[in-house]
Steps between C-alpha positions, in 0.01 A plus 500: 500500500363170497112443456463377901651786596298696318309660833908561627741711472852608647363748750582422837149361574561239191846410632350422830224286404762334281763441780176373680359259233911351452612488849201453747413687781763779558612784770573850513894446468447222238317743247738754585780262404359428158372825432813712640257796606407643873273286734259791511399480122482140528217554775329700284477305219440223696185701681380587107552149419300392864203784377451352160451096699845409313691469807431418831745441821558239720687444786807212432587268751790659728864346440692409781456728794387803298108599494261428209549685194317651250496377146303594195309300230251465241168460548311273250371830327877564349510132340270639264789736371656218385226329333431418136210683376359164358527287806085515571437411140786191536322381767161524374608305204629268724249397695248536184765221397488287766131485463427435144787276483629316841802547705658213260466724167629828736796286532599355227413875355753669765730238423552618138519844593767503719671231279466792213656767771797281556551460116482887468747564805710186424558667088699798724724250678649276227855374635515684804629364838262438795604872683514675183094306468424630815574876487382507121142392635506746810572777218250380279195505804636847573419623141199399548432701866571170697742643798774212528849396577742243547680327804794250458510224766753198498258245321367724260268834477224687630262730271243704732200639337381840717168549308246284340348584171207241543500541880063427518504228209810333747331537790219362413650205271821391651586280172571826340788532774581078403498607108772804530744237738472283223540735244810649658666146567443432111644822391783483751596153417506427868326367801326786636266504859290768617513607844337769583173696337334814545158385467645310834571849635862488452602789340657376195521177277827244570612279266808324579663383190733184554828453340550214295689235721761459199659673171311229298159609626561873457642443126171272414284805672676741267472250165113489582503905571620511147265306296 
């Protein structure tokens, strides 16, 4: 079990806040779905889960003709399951940082360290092509108790985060968000955008991942992965 799920487990109450933290909100039929057990032990999970201010429901907007729904989510309470035990002391440092040294030194500082991050994920990816890039790094952030996955569009890729490990250092400094975009595009070899954030109040991290417009580009992005 990775270390930021730590405070998790397979029990049905871990699944759930799981499914929760991954997909969004979610109903009744959804969990049962995923979970393939009755919608009465789902409601009683989720009332456990409600109890302990994990969970709380909402009522989704109706689709078509039908009435209003109800869905179930996390409350801010639950991101803390999925936190990194060092995350205060990160951003304590931090902002120590910022004041001893100016937002210029931060930078260049951050700069180095996520050019030292690509150099340790970039080592795992010598002469691999762009998908094969991809996937490897969505493994590699789910080793480390980073919930992600892959999506395959026409022009290229989509990686979605579903948990933060620095969520409060992020949220607070939004060119930590800026450093791992730029990290990823130099790992990846590849033009990379980010879309959507959780410390926005999305509920996961989108990076779209472009495909090199020719064969040329994609065999000088895997000549630099392999230096």
């Amino acid at each position: 079990m990775s270390m930021l799920y730590h405070r998790l487990d397979d029990s049905p109450r871990g699944q759930i806040i799981k499914l929760l933290q991954r997909n969004g909100p979610m109903g009744i039929k959804d969990l049962r779905r995923a979970l393939g057990v009755s919608d009465t032990a789902i409601r009683q999970q989720l009332q456990y889960l409600i109890a302990d201010d994990l969970v709380v429901a909402t009522t989704a907007p109706a689709k078509g003709r039908g009435r209003p729904g109800r869905v179930y989510q996390l409350t801010d309470n639950a991101r803390h399951l999925f936190a990194c035990e060092s995350e205060d002391l990160a951003l304590a440092l931090y902002n120590e940082l910022l004041l001893e040294q100016g937002p210029e030194v931060v930078q260049r500082l951050l700069d180095r360290v996520g050019q030292r991050l690509a150099d340790q994920y970039r080592h795992q990816m010598r002469g691999l092509a762009l998908q094969e890039r991809v996937r490897m790094y969505a493994s590699l952030l789910d080793e480390r108790g980073i919930m992600a996955e892959v999506a395959e569009e026409d022009d290229g890729f989509v990686l979605h985060e579903f948990n933060c490990p620095y969520h409060e250092l992020a949220s607070a400094h939004t060119e930590i968000c800026e450093m791992e975009q730029k990290m990823l595009s130099d790992v990846l070899g590849a033009e990379v955008e980010l879309t959507h954030k959780i410390v926005d109040g999305h509920h996961r991290c989108s990076f779209v991942v472009k495909r090199p417009a020719s064969s040329t580009q994609e065999t000088i992005a895997l000549q630099a992965s392999s230096q």
